[in-house]
PDB file with SEQRES, HELIX, SHEET and CRYST1 records, atoms N, CA, C and O in Angstrom:
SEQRES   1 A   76  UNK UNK UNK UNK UNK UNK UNK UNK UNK UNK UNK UNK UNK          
SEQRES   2 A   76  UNK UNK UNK UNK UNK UNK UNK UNK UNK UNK UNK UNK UNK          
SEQRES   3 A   76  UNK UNK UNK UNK UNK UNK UNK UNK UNK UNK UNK UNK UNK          
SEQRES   4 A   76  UNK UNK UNK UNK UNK UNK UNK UNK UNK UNK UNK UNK UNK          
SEQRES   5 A   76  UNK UNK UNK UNK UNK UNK UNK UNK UNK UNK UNK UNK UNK          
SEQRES   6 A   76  UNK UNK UNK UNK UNK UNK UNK UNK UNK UNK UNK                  
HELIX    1 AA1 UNK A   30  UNK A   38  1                                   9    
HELIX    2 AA2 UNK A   43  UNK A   60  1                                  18    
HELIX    3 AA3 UNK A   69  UNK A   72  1                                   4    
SHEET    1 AA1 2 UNK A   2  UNK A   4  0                                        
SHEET    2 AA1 2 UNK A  14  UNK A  16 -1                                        
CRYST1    1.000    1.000    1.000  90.00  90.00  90.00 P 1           1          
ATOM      1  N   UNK A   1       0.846  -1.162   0.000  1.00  0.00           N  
ATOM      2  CA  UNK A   1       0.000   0.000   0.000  1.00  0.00           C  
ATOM      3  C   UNK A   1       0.899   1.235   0.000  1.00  0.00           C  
ATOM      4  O   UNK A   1       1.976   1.238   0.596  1.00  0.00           O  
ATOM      5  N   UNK A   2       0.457   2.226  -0.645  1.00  0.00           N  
ATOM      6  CA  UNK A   2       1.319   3.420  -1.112  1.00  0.00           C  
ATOM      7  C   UNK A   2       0.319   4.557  -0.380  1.00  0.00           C  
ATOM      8  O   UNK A   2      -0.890   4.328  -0.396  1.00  0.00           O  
ATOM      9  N   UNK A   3       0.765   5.653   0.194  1.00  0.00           N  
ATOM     10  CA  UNK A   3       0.134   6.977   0.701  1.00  0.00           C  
ATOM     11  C   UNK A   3       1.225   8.558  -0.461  1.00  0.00           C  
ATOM     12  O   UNK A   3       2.346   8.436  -0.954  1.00  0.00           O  
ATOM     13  N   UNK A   4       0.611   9.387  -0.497  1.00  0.00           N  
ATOM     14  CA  UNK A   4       1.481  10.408  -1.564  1.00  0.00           C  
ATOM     15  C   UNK A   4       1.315  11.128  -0.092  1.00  0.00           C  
ATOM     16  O   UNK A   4       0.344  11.390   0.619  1.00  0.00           O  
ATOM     17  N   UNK A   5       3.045  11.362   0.041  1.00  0.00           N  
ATOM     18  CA  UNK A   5       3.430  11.669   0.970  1.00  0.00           C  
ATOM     19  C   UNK A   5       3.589  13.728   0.712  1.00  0.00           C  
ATOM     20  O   UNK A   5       2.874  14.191  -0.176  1.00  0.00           O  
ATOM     21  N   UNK A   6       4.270  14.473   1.307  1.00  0.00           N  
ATOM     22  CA  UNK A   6       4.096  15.666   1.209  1.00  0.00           C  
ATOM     23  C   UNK A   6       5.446  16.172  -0.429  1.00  0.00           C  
ATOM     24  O   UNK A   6       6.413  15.563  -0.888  1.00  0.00           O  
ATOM     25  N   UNK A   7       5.176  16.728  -0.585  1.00  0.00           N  
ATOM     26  CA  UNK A   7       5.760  17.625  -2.120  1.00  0.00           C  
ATOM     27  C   UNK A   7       7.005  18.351  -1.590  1.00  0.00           C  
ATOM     28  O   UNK A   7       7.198  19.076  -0.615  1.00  0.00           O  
ATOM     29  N   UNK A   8       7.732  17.922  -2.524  1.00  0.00           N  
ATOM     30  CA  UNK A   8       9.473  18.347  -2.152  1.00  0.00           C  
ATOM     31  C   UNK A   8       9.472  18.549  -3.855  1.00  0.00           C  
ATOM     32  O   UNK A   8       8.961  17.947  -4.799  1.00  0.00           O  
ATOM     33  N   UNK A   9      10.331  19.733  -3.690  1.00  0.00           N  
ATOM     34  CA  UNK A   9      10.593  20.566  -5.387  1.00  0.00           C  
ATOM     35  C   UNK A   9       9.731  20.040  -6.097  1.00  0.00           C  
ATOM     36  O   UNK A   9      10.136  19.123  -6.811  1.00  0.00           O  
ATOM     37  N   UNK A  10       8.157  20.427  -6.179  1.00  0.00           N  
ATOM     38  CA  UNK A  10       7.171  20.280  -7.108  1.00  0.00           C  
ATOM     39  C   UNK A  10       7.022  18.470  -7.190  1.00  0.00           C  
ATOM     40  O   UNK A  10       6.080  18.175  -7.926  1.00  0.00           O  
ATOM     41  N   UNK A  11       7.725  17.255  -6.612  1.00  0.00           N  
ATOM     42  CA  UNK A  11       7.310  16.604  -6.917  1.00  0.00           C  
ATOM     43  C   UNK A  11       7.320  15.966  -5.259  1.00  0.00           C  
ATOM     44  O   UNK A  11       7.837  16.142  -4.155  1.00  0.00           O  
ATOM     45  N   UNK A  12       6.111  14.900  -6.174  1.00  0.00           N  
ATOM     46  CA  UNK A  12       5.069  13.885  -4.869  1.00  0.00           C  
ATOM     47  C   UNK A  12       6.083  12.716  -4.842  1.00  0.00           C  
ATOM     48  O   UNK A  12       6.763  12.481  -5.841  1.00  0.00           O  
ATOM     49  N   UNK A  13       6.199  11.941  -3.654  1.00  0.00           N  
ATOM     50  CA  UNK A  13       6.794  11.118  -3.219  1.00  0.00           C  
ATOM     51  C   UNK A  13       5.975  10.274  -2.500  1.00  0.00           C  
ATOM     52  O   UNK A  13       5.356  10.592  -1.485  1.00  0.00           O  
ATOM     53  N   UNK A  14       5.979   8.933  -3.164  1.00  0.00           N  
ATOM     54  CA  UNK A  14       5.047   8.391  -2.833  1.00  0.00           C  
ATOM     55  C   UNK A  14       5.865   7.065  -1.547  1.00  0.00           C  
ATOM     56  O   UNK A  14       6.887   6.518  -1.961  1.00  0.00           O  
ATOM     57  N   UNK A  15       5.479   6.758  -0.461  1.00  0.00           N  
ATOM     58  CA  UNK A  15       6.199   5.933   0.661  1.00  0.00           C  
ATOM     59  C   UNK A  15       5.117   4.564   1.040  1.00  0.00           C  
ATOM     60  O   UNK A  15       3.902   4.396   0.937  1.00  0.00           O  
ATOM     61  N   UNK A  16       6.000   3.915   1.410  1.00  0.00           N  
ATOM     62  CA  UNK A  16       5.001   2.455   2.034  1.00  0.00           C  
ATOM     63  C   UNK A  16       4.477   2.838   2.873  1.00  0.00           C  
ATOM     64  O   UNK A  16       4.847   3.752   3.610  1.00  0.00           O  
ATOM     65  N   UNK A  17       3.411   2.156   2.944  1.00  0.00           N  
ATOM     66  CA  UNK A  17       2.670   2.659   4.798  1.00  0.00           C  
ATOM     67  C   UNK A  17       3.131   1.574   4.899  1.00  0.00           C  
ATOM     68  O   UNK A  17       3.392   0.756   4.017  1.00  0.00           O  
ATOM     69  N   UNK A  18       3.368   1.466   7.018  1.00  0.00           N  
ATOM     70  CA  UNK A  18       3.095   0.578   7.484  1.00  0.00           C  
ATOM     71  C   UNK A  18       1.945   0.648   8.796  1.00  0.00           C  
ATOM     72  O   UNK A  18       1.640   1.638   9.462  1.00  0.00           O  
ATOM     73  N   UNK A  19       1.377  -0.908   8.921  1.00  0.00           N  
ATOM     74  CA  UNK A  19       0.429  -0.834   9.254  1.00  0.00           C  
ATOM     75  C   UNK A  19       0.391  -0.683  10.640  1.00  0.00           C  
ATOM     76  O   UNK A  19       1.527  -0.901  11.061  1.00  0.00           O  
ATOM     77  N   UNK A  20      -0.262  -0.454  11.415  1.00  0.00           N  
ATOM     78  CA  UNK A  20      -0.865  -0.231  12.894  1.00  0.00           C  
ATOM     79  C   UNK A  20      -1.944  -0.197  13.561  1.00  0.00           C  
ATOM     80  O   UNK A  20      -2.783   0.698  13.664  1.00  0.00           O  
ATOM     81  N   UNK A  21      -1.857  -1.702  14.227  1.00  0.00           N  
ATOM     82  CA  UNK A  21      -3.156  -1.913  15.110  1.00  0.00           C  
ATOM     83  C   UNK A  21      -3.221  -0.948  16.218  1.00  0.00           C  
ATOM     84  O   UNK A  21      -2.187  -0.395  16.595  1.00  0.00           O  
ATOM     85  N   UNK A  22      -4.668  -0.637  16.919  1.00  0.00           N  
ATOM     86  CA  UNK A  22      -4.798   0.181  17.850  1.00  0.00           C  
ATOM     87  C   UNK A  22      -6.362  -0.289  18.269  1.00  0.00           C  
ATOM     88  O   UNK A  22      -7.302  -0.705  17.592  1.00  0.00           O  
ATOM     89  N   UNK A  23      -6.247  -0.111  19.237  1.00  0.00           N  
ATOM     90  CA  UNK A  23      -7.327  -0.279  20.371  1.00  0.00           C  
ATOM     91  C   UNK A  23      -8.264   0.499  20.301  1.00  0.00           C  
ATOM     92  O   UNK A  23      -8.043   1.099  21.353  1.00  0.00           O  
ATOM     93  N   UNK A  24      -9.138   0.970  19.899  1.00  0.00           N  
ATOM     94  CA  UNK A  24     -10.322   2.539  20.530  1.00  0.00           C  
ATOM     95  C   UNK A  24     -11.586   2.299  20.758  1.00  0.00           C  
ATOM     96  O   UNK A  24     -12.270   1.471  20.155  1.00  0.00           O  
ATOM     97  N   UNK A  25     -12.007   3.156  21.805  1.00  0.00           N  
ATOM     98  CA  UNK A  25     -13.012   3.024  22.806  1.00  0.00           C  
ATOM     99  C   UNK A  25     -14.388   2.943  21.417  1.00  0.00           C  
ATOM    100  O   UNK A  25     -14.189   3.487  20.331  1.00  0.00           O  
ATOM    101  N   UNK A  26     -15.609   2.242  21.707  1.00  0.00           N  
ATOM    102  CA  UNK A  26     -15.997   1.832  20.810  1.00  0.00           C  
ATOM    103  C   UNK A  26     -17.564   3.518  20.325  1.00  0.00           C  
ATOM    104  O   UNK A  26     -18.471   3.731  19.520  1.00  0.00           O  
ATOM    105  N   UNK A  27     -16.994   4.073  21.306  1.00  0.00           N  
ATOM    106  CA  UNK A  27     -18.112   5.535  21.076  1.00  0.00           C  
ATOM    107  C   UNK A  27     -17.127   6.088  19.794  1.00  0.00           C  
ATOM    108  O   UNK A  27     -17.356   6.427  18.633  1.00  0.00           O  
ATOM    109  N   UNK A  28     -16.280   6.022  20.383  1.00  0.00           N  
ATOM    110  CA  UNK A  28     -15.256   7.434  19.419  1.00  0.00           C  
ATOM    111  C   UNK A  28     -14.786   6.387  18.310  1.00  0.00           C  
ATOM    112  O   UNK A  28     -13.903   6.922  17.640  1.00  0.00           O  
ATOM    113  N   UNK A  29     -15.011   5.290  17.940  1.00  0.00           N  
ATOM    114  CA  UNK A  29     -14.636   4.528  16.487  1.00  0.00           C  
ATOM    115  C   UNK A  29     -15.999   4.996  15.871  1.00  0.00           C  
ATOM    116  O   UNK A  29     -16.120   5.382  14.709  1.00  0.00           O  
ATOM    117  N   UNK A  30     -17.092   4.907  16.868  1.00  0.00           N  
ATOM    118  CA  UNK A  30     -18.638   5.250  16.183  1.00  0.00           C  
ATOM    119  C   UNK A  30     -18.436   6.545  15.311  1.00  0.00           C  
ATOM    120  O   UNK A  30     -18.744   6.687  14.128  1.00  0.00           O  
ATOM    121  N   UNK A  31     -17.982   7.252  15.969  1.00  0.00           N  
ATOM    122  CA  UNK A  31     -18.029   9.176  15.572  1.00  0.00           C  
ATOM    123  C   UNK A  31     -17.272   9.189  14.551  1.00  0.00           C  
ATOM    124  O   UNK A  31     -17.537   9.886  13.572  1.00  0.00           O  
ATOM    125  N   UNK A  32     -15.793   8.117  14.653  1.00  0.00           N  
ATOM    126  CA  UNK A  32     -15.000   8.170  13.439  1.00  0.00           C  
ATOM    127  C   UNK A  32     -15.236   7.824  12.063  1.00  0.00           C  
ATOM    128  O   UNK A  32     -14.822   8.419  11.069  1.00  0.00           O  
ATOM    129  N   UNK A  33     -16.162   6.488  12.141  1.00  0.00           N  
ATOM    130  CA  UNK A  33     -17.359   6.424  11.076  1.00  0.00           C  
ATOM    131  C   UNK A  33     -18.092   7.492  10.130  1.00  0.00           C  
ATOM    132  O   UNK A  33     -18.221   7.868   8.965  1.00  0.00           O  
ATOM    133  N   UNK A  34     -18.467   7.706  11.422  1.00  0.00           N  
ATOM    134  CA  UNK A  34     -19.582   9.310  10.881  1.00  0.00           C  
ATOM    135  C   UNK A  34     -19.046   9.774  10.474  1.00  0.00           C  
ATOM    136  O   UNK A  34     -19.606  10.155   9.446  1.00  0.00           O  
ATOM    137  N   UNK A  35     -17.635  10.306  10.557  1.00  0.00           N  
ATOM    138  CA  UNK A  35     -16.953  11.466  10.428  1.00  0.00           C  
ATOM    139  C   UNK A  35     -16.582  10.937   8.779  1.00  0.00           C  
ATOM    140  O   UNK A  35     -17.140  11.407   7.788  1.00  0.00           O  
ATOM    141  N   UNK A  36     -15.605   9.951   8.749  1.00  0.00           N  
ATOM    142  CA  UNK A  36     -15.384   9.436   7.299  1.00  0.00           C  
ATOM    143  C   UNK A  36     -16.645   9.390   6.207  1.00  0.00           C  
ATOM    144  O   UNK A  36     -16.565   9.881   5.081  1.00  0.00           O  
ATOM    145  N   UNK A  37     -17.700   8.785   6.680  1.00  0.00           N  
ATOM    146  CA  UNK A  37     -18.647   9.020   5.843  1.00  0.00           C  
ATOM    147  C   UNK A  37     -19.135  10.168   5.064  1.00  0.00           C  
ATOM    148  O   UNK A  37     -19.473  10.250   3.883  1.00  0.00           O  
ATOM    149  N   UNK A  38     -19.078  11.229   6.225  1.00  0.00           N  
ATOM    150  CA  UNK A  38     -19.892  12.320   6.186  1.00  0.00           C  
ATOM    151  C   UNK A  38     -18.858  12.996   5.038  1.00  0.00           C  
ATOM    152  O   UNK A  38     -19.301  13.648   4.092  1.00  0.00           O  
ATOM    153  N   UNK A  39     -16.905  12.666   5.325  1.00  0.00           N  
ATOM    154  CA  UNK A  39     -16.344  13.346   4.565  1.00  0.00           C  
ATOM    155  C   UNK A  39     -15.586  12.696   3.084  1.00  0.00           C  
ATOM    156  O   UNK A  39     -14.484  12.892   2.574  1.00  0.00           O  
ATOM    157  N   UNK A  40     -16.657  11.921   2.738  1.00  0.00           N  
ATOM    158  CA  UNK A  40     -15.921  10.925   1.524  1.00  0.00           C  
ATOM    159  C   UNK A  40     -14.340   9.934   1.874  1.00  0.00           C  
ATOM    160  O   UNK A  40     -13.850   9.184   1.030  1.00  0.00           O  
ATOM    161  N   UNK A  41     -13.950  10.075   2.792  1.00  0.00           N  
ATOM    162  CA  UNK A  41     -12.713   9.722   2.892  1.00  0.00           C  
ATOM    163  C   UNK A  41     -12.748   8.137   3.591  1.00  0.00           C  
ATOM    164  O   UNK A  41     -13.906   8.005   3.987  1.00  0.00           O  
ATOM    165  N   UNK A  42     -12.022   6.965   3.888  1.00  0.00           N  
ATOM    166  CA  UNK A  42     -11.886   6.046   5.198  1.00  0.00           C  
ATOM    167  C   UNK A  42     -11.233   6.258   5.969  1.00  0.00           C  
ATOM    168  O   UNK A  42     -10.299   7.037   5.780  1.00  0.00           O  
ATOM    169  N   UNK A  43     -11.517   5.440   7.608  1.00  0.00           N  
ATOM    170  CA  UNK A  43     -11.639   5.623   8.727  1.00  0.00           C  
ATOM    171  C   UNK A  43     -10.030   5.944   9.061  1.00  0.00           C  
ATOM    172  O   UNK A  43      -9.604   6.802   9.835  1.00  0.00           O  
ATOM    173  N   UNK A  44      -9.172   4.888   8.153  1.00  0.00           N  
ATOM    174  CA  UNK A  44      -7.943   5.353   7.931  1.00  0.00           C  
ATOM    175  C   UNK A  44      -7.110   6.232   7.492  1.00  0.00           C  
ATOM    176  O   UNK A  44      -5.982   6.555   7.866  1.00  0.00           O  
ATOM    177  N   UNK A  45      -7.931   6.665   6.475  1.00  0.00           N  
ATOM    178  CA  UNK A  45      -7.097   8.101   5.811  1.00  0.00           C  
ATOM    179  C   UNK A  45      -7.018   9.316   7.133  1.00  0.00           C  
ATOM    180  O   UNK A  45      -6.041  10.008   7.418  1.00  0.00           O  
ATOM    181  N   UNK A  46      -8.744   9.302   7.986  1.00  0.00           N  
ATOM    182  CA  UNK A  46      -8.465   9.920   8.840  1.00  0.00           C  
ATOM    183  C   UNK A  46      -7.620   9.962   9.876  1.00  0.00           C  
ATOM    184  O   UNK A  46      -7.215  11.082  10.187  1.00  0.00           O  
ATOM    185  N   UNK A  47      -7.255   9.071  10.475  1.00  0.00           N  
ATOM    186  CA  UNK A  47      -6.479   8.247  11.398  1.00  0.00           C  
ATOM    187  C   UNK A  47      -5.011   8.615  10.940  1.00  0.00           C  
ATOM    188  O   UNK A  47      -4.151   8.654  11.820  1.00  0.00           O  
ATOM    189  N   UNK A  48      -4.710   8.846   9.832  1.00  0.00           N  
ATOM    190  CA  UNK A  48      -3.159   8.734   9.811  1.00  0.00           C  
ATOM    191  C   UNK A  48      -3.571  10.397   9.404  1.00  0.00           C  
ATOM    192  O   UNK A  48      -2.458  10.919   9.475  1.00  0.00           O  
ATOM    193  N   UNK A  49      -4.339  11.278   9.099  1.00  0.00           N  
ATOM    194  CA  UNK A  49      -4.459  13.014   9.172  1.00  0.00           C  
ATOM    195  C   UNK A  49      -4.156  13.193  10.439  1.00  0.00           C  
ATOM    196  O   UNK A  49      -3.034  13.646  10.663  1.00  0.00           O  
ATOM    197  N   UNK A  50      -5.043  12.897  11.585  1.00  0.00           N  
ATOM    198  CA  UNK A  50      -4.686  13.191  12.749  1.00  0.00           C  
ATOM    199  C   UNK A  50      -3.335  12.790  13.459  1.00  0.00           C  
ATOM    200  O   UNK A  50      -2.842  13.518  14.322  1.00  0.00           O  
ATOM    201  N   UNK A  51      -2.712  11.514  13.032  1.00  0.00           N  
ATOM    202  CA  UNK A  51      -1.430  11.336  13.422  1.00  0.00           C  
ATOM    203  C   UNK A  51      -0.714  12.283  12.976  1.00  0.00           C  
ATOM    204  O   UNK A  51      -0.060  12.928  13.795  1.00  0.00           O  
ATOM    205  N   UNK A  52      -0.635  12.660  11.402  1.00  0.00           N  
ATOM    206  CA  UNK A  52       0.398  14.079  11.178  1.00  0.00           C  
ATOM    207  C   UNK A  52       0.164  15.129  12.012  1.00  0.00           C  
ATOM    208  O   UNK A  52       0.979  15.631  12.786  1.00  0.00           O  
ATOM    209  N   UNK A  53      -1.155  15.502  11.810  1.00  0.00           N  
ATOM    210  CA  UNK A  53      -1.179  16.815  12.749  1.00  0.00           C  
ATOM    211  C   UNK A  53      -0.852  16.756  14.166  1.00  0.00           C  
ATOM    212  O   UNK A  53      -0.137  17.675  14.567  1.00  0.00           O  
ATOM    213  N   UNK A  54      -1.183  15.957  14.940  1.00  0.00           N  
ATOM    214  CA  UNK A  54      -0.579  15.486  16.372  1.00  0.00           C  
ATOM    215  C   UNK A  54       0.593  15.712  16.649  1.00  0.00           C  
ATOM    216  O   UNK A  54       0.904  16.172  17.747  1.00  0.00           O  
ATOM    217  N   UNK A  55       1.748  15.343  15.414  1.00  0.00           N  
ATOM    218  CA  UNK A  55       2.783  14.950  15.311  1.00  0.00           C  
ATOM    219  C   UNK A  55       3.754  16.493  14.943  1.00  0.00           C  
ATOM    220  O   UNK A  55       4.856  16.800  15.397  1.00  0.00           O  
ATOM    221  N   UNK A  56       2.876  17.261  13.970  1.00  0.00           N  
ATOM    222  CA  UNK A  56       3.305  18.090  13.513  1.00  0.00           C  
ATOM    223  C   UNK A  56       3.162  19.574  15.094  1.00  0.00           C  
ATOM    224  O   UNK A  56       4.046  20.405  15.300  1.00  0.00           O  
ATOM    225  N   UNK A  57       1.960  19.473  15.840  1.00  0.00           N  
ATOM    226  CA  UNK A  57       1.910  20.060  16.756  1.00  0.00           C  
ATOM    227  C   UNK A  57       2.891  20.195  17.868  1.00  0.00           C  
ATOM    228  O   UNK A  57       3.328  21.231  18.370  1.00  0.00           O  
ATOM    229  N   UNK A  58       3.269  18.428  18.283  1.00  0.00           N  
ATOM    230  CA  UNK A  58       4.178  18.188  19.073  1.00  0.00           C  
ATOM    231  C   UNK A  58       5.280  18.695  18.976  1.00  0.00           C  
ATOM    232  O   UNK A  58       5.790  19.125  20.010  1.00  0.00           O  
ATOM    233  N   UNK A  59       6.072  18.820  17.590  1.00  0.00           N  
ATOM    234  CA  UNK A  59       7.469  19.211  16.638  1.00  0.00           C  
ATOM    235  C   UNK A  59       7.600  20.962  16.981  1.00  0.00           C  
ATOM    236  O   UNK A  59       8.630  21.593  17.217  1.00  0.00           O  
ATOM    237  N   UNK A  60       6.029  21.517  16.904  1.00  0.00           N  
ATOM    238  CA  UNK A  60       5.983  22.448  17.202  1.00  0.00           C  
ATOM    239  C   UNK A  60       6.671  23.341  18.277  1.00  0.00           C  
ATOM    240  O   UNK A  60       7.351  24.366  18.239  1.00  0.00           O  
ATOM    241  N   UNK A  61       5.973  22.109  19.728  1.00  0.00           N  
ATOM    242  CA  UNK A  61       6.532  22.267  21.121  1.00  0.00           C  
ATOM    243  C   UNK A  61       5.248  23.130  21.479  1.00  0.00           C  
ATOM    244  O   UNK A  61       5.214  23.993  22.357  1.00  0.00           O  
ATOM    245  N   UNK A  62       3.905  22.651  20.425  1.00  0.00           N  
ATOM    246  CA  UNK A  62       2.489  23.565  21.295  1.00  0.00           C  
ATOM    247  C   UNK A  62       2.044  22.853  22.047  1.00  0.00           C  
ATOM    248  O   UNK A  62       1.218  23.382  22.789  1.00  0.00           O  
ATOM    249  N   UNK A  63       2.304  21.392  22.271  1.00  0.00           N  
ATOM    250  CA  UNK A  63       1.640  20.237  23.183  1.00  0.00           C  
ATOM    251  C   UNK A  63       2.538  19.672  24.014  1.00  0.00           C  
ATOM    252  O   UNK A  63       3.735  19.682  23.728  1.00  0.00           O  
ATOM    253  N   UNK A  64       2.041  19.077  25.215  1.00  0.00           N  
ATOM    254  CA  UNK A  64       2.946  17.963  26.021  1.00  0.00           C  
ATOM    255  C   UNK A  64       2.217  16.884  25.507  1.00  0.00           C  
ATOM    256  O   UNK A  64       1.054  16.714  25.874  1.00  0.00           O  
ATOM    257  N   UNK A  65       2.902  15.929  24.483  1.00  0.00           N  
ATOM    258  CA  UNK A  65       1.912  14.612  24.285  1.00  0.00           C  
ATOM    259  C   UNK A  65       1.984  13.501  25.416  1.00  0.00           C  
ATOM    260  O   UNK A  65       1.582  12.351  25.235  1.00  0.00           O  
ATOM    261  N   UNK A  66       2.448  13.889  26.411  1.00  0.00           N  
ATOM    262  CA  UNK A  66       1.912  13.230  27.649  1.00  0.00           C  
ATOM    263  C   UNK A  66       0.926  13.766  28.780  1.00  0.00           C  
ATOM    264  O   UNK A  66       0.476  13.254  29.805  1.00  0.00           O  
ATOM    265  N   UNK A  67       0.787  14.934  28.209  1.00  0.00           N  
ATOM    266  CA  UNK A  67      -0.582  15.620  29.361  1.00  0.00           C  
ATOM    267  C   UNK A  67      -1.558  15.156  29.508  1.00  0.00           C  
ATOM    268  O   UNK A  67      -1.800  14.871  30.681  1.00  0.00           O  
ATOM    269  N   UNK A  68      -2.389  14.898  28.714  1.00  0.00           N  
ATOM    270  CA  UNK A  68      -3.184  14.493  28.282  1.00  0.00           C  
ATOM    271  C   UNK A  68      -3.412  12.715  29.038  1.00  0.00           C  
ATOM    272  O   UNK A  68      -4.445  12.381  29.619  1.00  0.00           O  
ATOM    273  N   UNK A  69      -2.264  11.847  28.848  1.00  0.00           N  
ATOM    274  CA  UNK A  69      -2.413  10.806  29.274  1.00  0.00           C  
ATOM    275  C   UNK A  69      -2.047  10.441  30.859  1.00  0.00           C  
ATOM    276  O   UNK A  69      -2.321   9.345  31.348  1.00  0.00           O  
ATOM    277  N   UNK A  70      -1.382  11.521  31.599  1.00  0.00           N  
ATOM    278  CA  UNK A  70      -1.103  11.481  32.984  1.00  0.00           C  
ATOM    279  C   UNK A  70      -1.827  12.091  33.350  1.00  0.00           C  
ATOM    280  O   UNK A  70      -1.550  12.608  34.432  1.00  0.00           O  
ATOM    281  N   UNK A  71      -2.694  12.311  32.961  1.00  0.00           N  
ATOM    282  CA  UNK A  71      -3.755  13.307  33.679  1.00  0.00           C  
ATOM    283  C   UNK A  71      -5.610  12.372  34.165  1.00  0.00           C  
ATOM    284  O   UNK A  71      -6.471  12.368  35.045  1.00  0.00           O  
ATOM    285  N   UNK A  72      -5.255  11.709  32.788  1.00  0.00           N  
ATOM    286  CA  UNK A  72      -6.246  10.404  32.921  1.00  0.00           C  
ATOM    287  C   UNK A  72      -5.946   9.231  34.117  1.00  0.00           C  
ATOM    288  O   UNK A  72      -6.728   8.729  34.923  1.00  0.00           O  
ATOM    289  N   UNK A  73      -4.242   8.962  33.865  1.00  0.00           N  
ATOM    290  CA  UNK A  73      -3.970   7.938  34.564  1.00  0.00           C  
ATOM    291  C   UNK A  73      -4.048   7.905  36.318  1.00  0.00           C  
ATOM    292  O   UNK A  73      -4.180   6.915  37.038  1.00  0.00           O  
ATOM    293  N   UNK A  74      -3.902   9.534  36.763  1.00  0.00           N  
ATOM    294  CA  UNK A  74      -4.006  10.410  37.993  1.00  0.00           C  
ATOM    295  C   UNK A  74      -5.617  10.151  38.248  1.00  0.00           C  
ATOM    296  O   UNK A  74      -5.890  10.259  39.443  1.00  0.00           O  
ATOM    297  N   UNK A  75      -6.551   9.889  37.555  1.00  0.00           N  
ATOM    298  CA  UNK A  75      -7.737   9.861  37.599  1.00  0.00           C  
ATOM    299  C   UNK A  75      -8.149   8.553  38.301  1.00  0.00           C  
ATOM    300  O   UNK A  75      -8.884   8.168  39.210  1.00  0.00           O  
ATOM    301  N   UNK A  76      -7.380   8.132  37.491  1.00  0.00           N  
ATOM    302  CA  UNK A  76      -8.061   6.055  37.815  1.00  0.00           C  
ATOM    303  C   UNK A  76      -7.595   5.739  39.293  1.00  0.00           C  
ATOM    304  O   UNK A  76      -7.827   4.637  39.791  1.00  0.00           O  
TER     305      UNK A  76                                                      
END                                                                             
């Protein structure tokens, strides 16, 4: 499987995906549905959008990508 990765001097570069299982709570796979549907795309295309942007935020230094999860774990 091939994804067209981002544009370097006018041309597309196309890379292997590799794959990745993941776990998710079964409300928010529901919404992710919806969401793909609603936007022509699959559940995956979305899934690896939000990984860039996540990723691209973090690079940033606008997020702690552990806040979020010690904050839950402080909960339990």
């Amino acid at each position: 499987m091939m994804y067209e990765g981002m544009q370097q001097d006018g041309e597309t570069q196309a890379k292997p995906l590799r794959r990745v299982t993941l776990t998710v709570d079964p409300d928010d796979y529901t919404e992710l549905e919806a969401l793909a549907r609603r936007s022509d795309v699959s559940t995956s295309w979305l899934v690896r959008r939000s990984i860039r942007e996540f990723l691209g935020r973090v690079t940033a230094n606008r997020i702690d990508p552990t806040s979020q999860a010690q904050r839950s774990e402080d909960a339990a």
